[in-house]
C-alpha positions in Angstrom: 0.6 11.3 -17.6 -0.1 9.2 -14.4 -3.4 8.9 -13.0 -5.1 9.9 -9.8 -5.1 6.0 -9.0 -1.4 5.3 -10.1 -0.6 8.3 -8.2 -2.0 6.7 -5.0 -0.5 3.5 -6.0 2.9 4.5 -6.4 3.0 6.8 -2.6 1.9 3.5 -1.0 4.2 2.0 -2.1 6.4 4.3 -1.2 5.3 4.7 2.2 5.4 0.7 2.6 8.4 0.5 1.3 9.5 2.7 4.1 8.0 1.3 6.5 9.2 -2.4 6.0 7.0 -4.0 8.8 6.0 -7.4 9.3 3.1 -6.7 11.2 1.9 -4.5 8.8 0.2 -0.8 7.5 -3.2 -0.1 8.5 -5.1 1.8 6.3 -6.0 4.8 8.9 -1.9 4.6 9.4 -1.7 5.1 5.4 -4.2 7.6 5.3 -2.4 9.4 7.4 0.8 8.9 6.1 -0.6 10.3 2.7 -1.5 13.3 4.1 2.6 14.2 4.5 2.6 13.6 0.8 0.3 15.5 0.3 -3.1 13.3 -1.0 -5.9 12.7 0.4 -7.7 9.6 0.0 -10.4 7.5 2.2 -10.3 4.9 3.7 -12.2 2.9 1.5 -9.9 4.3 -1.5 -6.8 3.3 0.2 -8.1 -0.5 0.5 -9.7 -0.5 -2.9 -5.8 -0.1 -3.7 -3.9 -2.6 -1.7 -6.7 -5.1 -2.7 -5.6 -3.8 -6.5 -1.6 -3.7 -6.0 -2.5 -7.5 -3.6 -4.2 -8.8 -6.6 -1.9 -8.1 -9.3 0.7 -10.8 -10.6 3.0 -10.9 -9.2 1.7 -9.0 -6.0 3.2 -5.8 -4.8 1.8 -6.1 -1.6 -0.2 -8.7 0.7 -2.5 -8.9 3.7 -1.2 -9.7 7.0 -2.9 -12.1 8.8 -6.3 -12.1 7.3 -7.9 -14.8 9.1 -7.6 -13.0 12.5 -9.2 -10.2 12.0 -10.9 -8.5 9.5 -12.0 -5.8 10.8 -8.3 -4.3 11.6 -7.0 -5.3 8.1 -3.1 -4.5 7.5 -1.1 -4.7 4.6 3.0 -5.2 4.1 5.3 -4.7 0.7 6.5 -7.6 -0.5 10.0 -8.3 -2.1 8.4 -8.1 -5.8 6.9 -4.7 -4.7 10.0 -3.7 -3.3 11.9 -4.6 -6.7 9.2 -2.2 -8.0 9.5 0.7 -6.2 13.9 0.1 -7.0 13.3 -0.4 -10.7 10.7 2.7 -10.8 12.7 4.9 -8.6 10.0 5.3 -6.3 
């Protein structure tokens, strides 16, 4: 049975993975984004989970430019998170 949070985690990727920028996914752009899939989620719940899928070994996703700007944080997929969502069927 997943979770409310592996839920979330698993569209973001999702979404991400879609959206193969390297500039980056806001998180009012993925808030959005998760309302087509149907979950809603804050802001705040939305970076709490990129900071969690950022942090894990080997990362699923990472910050883009962090030491510009922190107030318009953005996040991309990287490859190992891409591997994920191919492995998982995502």
């Amino acid at each position: 049975m997943n979770t409310t949070k592996e839920i979330l985690h698993a569209a973001l990727l999702k979404i991400m993975d879609a959206n193969r920028t390297r500039f980056g996914l806001q998180a009012a752009t993925l808030m959005l984004q998760l309302r087509g899939e149907a979950i809603v989620a804050s802001q705040d719940e939305i970076i709490q989970a990129l900071d969690y899928l950022g942090s894990r070994i080997p990362p699923l996703v990472e910050e883009t430019r962090p030491e510009i700007n922190r107030e318009n944080r953005a996040w991309r997929i990287t490859a190992e998170g891409i591997r994920y969502v191919d492995q998982h069927g995502l």
